[in-house]
C-alpha positions as CSV (number, residue, x, y, z in Angstrom):
1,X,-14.4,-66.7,-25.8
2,X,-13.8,-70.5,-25.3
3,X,-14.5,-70.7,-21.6
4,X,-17.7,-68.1,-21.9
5,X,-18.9,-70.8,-25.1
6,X,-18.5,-73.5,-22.4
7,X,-20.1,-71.5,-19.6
8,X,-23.0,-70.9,-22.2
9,X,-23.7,-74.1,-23.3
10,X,-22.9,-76.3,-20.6
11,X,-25.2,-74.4,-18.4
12,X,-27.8,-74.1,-21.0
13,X,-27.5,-78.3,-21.7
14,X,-27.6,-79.2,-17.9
15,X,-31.0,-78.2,-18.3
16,X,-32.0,-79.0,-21.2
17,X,-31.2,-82.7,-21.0
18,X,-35.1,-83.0,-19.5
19,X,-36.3,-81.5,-22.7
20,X,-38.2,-83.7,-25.1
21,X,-36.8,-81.4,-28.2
22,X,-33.1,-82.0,-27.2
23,X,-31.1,-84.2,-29.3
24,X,-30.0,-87.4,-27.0
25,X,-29.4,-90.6,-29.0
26,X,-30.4,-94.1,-27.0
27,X,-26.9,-96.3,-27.2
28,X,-27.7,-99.0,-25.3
29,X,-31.1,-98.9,-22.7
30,X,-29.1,-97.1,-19.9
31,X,-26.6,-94.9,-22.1
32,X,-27.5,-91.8,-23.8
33,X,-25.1,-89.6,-25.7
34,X,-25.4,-85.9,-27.6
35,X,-23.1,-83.7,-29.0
36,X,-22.8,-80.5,-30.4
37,X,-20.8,-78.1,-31.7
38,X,-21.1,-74.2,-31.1
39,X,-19.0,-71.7,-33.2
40,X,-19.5,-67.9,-33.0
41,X,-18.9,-64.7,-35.9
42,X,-19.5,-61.7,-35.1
43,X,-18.7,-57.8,-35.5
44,X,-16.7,-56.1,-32.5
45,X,-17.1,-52.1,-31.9
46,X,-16.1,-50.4,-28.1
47,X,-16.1,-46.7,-28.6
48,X,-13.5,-44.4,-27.5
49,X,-14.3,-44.2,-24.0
50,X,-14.3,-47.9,-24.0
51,X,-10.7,-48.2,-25.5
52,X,-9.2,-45.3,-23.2
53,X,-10.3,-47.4,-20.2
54,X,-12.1,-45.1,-18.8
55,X,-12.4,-41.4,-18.7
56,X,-13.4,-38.8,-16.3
57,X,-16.5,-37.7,-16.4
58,X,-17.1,-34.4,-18.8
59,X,-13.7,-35.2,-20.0
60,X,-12.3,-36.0,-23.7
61,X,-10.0,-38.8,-25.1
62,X,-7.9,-39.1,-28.1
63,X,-8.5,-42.3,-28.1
64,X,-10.1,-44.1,-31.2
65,X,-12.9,-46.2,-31.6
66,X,-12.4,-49.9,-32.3
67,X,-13.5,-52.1,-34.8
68,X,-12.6,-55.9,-36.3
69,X,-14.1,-59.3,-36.5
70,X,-14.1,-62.1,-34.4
71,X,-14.8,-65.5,-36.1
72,X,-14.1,-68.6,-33.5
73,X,-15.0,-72.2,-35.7
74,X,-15.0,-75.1,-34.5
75,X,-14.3,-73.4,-30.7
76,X,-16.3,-75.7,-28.6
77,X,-17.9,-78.9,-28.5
78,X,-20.4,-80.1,-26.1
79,X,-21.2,-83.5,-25.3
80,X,-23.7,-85.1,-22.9
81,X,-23.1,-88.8,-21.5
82,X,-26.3,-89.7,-19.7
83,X,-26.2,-93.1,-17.8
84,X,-30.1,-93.9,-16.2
85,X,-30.8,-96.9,-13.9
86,X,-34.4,-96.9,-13.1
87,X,-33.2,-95.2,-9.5
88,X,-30.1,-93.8,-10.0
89,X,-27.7,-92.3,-12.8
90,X,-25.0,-90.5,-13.4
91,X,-24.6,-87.5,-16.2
92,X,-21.4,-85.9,-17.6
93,X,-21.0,-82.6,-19.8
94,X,-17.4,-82.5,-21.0
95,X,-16.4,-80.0,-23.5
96,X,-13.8,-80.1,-26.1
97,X,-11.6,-77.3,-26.8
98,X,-10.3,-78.2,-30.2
99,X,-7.9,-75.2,-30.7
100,X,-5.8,-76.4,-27.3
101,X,-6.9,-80.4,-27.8
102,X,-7.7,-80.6,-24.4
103,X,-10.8,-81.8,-22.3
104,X,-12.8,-80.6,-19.4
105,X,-16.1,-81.5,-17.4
106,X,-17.6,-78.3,-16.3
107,X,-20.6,-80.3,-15.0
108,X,-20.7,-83.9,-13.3
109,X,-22.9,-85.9,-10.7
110,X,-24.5,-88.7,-9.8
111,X,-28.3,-89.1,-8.3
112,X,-30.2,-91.8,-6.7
113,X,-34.0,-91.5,-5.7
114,X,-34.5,-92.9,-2.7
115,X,-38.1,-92.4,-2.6
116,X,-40.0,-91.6,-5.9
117,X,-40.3,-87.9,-5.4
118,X,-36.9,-87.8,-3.0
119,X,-33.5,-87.1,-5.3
120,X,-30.2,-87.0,-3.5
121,X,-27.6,-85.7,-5.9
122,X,-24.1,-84.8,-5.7
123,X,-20.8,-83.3,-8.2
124,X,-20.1,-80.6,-9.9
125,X,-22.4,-77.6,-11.9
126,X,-23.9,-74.6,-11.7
127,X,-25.5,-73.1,-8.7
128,X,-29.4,-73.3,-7.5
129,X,-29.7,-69.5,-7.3
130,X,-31.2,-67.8,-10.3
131,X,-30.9,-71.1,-12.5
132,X,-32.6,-68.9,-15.2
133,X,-30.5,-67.0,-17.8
134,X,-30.8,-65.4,-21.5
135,X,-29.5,-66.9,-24.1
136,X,-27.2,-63.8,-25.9
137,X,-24.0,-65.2,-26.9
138,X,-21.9,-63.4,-29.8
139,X,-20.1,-61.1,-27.5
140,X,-18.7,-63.9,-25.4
141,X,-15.1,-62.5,-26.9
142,X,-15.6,-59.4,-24.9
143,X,-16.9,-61.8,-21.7
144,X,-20.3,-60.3,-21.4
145,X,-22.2,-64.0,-22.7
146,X,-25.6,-64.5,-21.2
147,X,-25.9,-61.4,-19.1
148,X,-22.8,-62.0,-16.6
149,X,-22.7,-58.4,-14.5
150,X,-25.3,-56.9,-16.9
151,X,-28.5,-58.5,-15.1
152,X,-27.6,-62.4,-14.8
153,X,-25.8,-64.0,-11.7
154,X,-23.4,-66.6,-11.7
155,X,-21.2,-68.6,-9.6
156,X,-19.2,-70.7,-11.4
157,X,-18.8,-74.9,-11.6
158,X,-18.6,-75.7,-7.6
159,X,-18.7,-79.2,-6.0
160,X,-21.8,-79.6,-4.5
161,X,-24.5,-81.8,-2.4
162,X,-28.0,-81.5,-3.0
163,X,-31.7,-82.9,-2.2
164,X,-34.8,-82.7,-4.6
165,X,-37.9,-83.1,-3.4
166,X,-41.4,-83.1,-5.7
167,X,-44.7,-81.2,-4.0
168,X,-47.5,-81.5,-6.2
169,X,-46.7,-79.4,-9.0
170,X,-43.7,-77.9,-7.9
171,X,-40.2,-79.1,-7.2
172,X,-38.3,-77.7,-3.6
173,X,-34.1,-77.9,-4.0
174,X,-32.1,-77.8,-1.1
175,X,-28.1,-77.5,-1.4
176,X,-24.4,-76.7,0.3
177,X,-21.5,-75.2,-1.6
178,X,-17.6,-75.6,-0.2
179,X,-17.5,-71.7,1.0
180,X,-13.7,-71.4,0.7
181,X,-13.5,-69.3,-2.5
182,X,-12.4,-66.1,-0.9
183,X,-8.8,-65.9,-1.3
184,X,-6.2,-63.6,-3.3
185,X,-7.3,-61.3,-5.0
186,X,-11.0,-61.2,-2.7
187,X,-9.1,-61.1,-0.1
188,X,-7.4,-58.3,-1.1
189,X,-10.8,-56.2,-1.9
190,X,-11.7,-56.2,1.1
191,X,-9.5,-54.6,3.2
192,X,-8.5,-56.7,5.9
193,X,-5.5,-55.3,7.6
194,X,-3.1,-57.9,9.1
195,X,-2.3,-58.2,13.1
196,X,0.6,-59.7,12.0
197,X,-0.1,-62.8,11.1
198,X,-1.0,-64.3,7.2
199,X,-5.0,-63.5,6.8
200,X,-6.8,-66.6,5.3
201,X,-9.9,-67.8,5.0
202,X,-11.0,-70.1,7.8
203,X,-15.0,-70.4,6.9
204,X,-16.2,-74.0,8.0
205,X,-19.7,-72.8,7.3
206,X,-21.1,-74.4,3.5
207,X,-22.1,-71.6,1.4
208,X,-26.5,-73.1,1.7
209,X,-28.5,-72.5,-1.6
210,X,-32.6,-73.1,-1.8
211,X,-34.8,-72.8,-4.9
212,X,-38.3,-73.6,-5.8
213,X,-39.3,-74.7,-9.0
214,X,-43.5,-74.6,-9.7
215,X,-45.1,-75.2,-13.1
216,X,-48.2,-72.9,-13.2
217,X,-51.5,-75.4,-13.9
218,X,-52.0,-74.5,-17.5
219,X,-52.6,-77.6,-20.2
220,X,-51.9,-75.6,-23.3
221,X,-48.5,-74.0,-22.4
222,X,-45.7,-74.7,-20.6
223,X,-45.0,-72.1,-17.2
224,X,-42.7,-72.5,-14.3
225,X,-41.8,-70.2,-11.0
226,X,-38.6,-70.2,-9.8
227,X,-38.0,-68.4,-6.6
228,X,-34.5,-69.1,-4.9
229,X,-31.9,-67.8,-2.4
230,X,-28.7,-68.6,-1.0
231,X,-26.8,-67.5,2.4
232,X,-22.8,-67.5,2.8
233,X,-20.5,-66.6,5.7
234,X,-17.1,-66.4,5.4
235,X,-14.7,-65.3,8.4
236,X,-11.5,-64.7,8.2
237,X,-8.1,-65.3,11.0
238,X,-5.0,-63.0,11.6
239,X,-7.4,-59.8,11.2
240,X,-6.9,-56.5,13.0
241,X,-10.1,-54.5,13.7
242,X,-13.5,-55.2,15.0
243,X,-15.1,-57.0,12.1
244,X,-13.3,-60.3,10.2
245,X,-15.8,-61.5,8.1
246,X,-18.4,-60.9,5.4
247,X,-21.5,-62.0,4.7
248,X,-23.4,-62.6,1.2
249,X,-26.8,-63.6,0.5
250,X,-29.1,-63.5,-2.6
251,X,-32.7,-63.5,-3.0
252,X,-34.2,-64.2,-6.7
253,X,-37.5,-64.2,-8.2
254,X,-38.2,-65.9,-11.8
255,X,-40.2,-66.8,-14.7
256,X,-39.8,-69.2,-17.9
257,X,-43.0,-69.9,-19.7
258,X,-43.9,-70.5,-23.1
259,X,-47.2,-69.1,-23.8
260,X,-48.0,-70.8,-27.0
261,X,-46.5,-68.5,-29.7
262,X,-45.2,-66.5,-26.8
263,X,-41.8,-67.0,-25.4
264,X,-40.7,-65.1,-21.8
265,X,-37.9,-65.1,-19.9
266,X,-37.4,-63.0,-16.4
267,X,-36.2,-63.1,-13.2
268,X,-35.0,-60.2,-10.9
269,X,-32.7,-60.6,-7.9
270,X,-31.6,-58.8,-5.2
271,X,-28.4,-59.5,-2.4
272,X,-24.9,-58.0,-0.7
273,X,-21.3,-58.9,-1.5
274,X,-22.0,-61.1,-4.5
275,X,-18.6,-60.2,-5.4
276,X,-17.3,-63.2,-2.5
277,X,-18.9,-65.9,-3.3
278,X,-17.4,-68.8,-5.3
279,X,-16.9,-68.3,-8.7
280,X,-18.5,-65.0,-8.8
281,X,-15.7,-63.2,-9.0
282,X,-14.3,-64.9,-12.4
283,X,-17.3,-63.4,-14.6
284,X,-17.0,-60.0,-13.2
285,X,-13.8,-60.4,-13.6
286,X,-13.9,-60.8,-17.4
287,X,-16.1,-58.5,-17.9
288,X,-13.6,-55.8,-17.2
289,X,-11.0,-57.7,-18.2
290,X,-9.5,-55.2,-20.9
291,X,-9.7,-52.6,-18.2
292,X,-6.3,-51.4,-16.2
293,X,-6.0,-52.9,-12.4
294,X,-7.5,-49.6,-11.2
295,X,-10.6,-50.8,-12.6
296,X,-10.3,-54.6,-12.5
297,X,-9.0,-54.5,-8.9
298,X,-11.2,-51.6,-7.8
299,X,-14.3,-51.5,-9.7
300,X,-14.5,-55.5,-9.4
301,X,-14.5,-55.1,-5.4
302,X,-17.7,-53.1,-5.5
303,X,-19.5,-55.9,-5.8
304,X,-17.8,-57.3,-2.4
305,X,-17.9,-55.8,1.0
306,X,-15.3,-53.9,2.3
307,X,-13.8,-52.9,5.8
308,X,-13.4,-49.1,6.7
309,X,-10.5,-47.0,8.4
310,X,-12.3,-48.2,11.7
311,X,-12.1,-51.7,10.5
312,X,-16.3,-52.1,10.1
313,X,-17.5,-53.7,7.2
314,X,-19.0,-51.6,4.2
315,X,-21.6,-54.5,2.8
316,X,-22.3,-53.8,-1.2
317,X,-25.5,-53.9,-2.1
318,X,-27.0,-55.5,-5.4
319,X,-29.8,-54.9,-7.7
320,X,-29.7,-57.4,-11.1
321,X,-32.1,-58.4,-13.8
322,X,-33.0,-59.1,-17.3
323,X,-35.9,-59.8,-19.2
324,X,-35.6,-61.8,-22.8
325,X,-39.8,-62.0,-24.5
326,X,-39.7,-63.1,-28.0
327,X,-42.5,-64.9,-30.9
328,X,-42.6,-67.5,-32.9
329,X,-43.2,-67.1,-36.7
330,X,-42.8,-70.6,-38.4
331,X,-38.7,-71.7,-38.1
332,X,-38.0,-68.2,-36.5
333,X,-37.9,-66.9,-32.9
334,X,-37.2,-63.7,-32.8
335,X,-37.0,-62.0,-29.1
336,X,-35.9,-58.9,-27.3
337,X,-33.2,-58.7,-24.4
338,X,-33.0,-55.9,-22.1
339,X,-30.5,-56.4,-18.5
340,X,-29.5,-54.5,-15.8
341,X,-27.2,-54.6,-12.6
342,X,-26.1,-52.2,-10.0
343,X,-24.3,-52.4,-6.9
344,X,-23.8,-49.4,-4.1
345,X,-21.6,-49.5,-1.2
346,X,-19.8,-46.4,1.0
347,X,-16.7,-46.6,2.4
348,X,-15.0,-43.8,4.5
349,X,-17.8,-41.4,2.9
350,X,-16.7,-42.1,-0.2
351,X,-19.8,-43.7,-2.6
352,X,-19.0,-46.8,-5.2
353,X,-21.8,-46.9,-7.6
354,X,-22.0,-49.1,-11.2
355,X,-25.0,-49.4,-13.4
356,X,-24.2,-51.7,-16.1
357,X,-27.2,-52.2,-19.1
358,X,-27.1,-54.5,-22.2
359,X,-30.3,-54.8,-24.6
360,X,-30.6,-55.8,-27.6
361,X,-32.2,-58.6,-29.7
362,X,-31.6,-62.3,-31.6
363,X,-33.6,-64.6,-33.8
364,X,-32.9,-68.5,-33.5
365,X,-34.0,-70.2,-36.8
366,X,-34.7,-74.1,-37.2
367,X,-32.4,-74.2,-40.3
368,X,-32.8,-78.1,-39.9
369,X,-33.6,-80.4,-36.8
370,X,-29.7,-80.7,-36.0
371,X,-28.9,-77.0,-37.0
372,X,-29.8,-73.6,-35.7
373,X,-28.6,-70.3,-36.6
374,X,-29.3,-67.1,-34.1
375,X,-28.2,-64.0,-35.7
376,X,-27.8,-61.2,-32.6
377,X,-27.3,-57.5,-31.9
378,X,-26.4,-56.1,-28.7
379,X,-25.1,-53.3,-27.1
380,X,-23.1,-53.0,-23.8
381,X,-23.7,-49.8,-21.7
382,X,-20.7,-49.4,-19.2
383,X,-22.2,-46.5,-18.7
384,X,-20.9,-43.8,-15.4
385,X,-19.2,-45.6,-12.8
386,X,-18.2,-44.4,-9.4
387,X,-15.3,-45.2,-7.9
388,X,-14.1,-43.8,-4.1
389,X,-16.3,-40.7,-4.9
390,X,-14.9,-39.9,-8.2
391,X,-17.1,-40.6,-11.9
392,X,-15.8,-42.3,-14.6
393,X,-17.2,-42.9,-18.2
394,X,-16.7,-46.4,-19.4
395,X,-18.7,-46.0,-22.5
396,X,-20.4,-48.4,-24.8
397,X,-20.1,-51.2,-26.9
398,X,-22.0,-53.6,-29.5
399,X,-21.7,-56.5,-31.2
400,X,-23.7,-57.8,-34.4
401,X,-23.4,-61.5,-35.5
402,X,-24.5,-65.3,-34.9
403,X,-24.0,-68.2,-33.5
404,X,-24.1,-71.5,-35.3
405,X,-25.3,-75.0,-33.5
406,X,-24.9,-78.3,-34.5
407,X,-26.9,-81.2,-32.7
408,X,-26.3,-84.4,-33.8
C-alpha cells in the first residue's frame, strides 16, 4: 500500500505543480514548498475464486470468500521542493514513509530553457507515454491503484533526458530511457535458452519516448490532447536460436478536459511486450502478487514476448484503456471509472489470453481548501485467463472506502 500511495501521488503531484489550485507556499522568491499527507480506509472483499488462486474453468473451490479492513494513517507524506530561476530550476518530490522512518525521491530533475519555448530537462520520474491516469486509489493494498494492468500503463521512476519544445498551442516532448531493465525474472519469461554461456542483457539502444501535448482553442474550459508513443529494443548475448531480442513499442491516444461542470478523463493505447520495458514489470507484478508463481511467473510473462521451441519470438500484443467522466455539484465531484486491458500472444499453438476490467465510481469533496475526502467503490474483474491453452477463473474483487488529503 505504501509504495502504490507514493506511486499515486507522486505521479499525480509531478503534474500538478503547474496548477494554479495546488497548494505551493512562496519561501523565499526562488523556493517553493508543499506538503501533504495521504491516508487510505477502506473495506477489502476477493471472492472465492480470488482466494483459491485461481480455478479451472467450470470448476468449484472450497475456498471461502474474504473479508477485513484496511486502515493505513499517516502512510505517506508528499512533499514538493520547487527551486525557479527565471531560466532554470530544479524540483524534488520526496516522500516520507513514516511507518519505516525512511525517505525516498521517486521524482527529481533539473531544467534550463535555453530558448523561451526550448526546455532541456533531465532526472528521474514517470515516463512520457500515456502521462494521463485515473485517480482510483483505495484498493492500492491489493496493488490495483490508478488502473495499473486494468487500463493504465506505467513504467516506473527511470532516469531520464528530455527536450520540450512549445508550437503554438501545443507542447512536443522528446525523451530517452536507460533500456537495461530486462533482467531476472524478464529474462526468464522469455525463454531464451543458453548456448552455454550466462544470457544478459547487452541493449545499448535508449528505450525513445515522444508525446504531444495540445490544449484545444476553447476560452471557457480547459482541454488538452495528448498523443504519445515510445519504441524499445533490447537484445540479448549467449542466446541459442535464431532470434535474441525483443522489441516493445506503445502507441497512446488521450484526453483531459474540463468542460465547465464537466470533468473527462480518457485515453486508449495500444503496443507489444509491455511486459519488458523498465519498470513495467513491478505493477503487473503486484497486481498478482497474492497469486502462486504459476500465475505470477506465467500469467505476468503474457504481457512480454516469448521465444518458441524453434527459438522465434512470440510478440504479446496489448490492448489498454480507461475512461473516468464525472460532475461537479458545489464541493462534490462525483465521477464514474470504467478500465480495461488485454494482452494475446501464441506460443507453440498454445493461446495466452487476459482481460482484466475494473469500474466503479468516487466523489472528491472540498471539505476545506487544505482537505479533501474521496469516498470510492470499485470492483476488480480478474475475470477468465488463459494460460498455455488452458482457462482459468481468477474471479473478482471490490473495495468500498476513502482516501483522506491534507494540503498544507
Amino acid at each position: 500500500m505504501k509504495r502504490v500511495l507514493v506511486f499515486i501521488f507522486t505521479a499525480m503531484l509531478s503534474l500538478a505543480i503547474a496548477s494554479p489550485g495546488f497548494a505551493l507556499v512562496n519561501l523565499t522568491k526562488s523556493l517553493s514548498l508543499g506538503i501533504n499527507v495521504y491516508t487510505a480506509h477502506y473495506f477489502y472483499h476477493g471472492d472465492k475464486e480470488f482466494m483459491a488462486k485461481g480455478v479451472p474453468a467450470g470448476q468449484t473451490t472450497l475456498k471461502a470468500d474474504a473479508e477485513r479492513w484496511e486502515s493505513f494513517s499517516n502512510t505517506t507524506s508528499v512533499m514538493i521542493i520547487r527551486w525557479a530561476m527565471p531560466n532554470y530550476g530544479l524540483v524534488l518530490i520526496p516522500n516520507i514513509d513514516s511507518d519505516k522512518e525512511s525517505l525516498g525521491v521517486p521524482i527529481a530533475y533539473g531544467y534550463w530553457y535555453i530558448t523561451p519555448k526550448l526546455r532541456f530537462q533531465v532526472g528521474k520520474g514517470t515516463s512520457l507515454f500515456s502521462e494521463i491516469q485515473p485517480h482510483a486509489a483505495t484498493a492500492g493494498g491489493e496493488q490495483k491503484a490508478t488502473g495499473i494492468a486494468y487500463g493504465n500503463y506505467f513504467t516506473g521512476y527511470n532516469a531520464y533526458a528530455r527536450v520540450q519544445y512549445r508550437i503554438g498551442r501545443g507542447e512536443i516532448k522528446a525523451g530517452i530511457v536507460d533500456p537495461r531493465a530486462t533482467d531476472g525474472i524478464y529474462i526468464n519469461t522469455l525463454g531464451f535458452t543458453s548456448n552455454g554461456g550466462k544470457i544478459d542483457n547487452a541493449s545499448v539502444i535508449p528505450k525513445f519516448e515522444l508525446a504531444y501535448w495540445y490544449n484545444l482553442p476553447t476560452r471557457a474550459v480547459r482541454a488538452q490532447i495528448q498523443t504519445s508513443a515510445f519504441w524499445q529494443k533490447q537484445t540479448f548475448d549467449n542466446v541459442k536460436g535464431p532470434d535474441n531480442e525483443v522489441v516493445s513499442y506503445g502507441l497512446g491516444l488521450g484526453l483531459d478536459g474540463d468542460l465547465g461542470p464537466v470533468h473527462v478523463m480518457a485515453e486508449v493505447t495500444y503496443g507489444q511486450n509491455w511486459f519488458n520495458t523498465r519498470g513495467y514489470g513491478y505493477p503487473i507484478m503486484q497486481t498478482f502478487l497474492y497469486y502462486p508463481s504459476l500465475f505470477t511467473n506465467t500469467v505476468s510473462g503474457c504481457y512480454g514476448g516469448k521465444v518458441d521451441k524453434a527459438g522465434n519470438m512470440q510478440n504479446a500484443k496489448l490492448w489498454a484503456g480507461f475512461i473516468e467522466a464525472g460532475y461537479k455539484i458545489g464541493p462534490a465531484r462525483p465521477s464514474l471509472i470504467f478500465g480495461r486491458m488485454s494482452t494475446e500472444r501464441s506460443v507453440n499453438g498454445l493461446k495466452d489470453n487476459v482481460i482484466l476490467k475494473e469500474y466503479g465510481v468516487r466523489c472528491p469533496i472540498q471539505v476545506h481548501k487544505n482537505l479533501e475526502i474521496s469516498p470510492e467503490f470499485m470492483i476488480f474483474d480478474n475475470g477468465i485467463i488463459t494460460v498455455g491453452g488452458k482457462d482459468y477463473d481468477f474471479g473478482k474483487e471490490w473495495s468500498a472506502g476513502a482516501v483522506f488529503s491534507f494540503r498544507f
